[in-house]
C-alpha angles and dihedrals in degrees: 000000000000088000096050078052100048094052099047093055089047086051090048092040085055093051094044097051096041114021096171093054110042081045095055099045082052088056106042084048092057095043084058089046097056083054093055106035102039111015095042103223126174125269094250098062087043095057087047096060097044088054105048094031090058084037091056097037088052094053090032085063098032077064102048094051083048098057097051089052 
């Protein structure tokens, strides 16, 4: 149990820090998700996705912290 606790406050800790970025990997997880789940793709493209979409969303927010600074 303290465990199961440990890891939700680091998870709530991660979407209240950076809000962009844990939205986006959930998104980009879903979309692979669908993929996988409903349409039925390969493993291949699934595991593409997954990579360049979580590659893109991890520049796309190093970026974006760049830029404020």
């Amino acid at each position: 149990m303290n465990l199961l606790s440990l890891v939700l406050r680091e998870f709530v800790g991660m979407i209240i820090d950076d809000e962009f970025l844990a939205i986006a990997v959930l998104m980009v997880v879903g979309v692979a998700a669908a993929l996988a789940f409903w349409l039925a793709a390969p493993p291949l493209m699934v595991g593409s996705v997954l990579l360049l979409g979580l590659i893109a969303v991890l520049v796309s927010s190093v970026l974006k912290t760049s830029w404020k600074r």
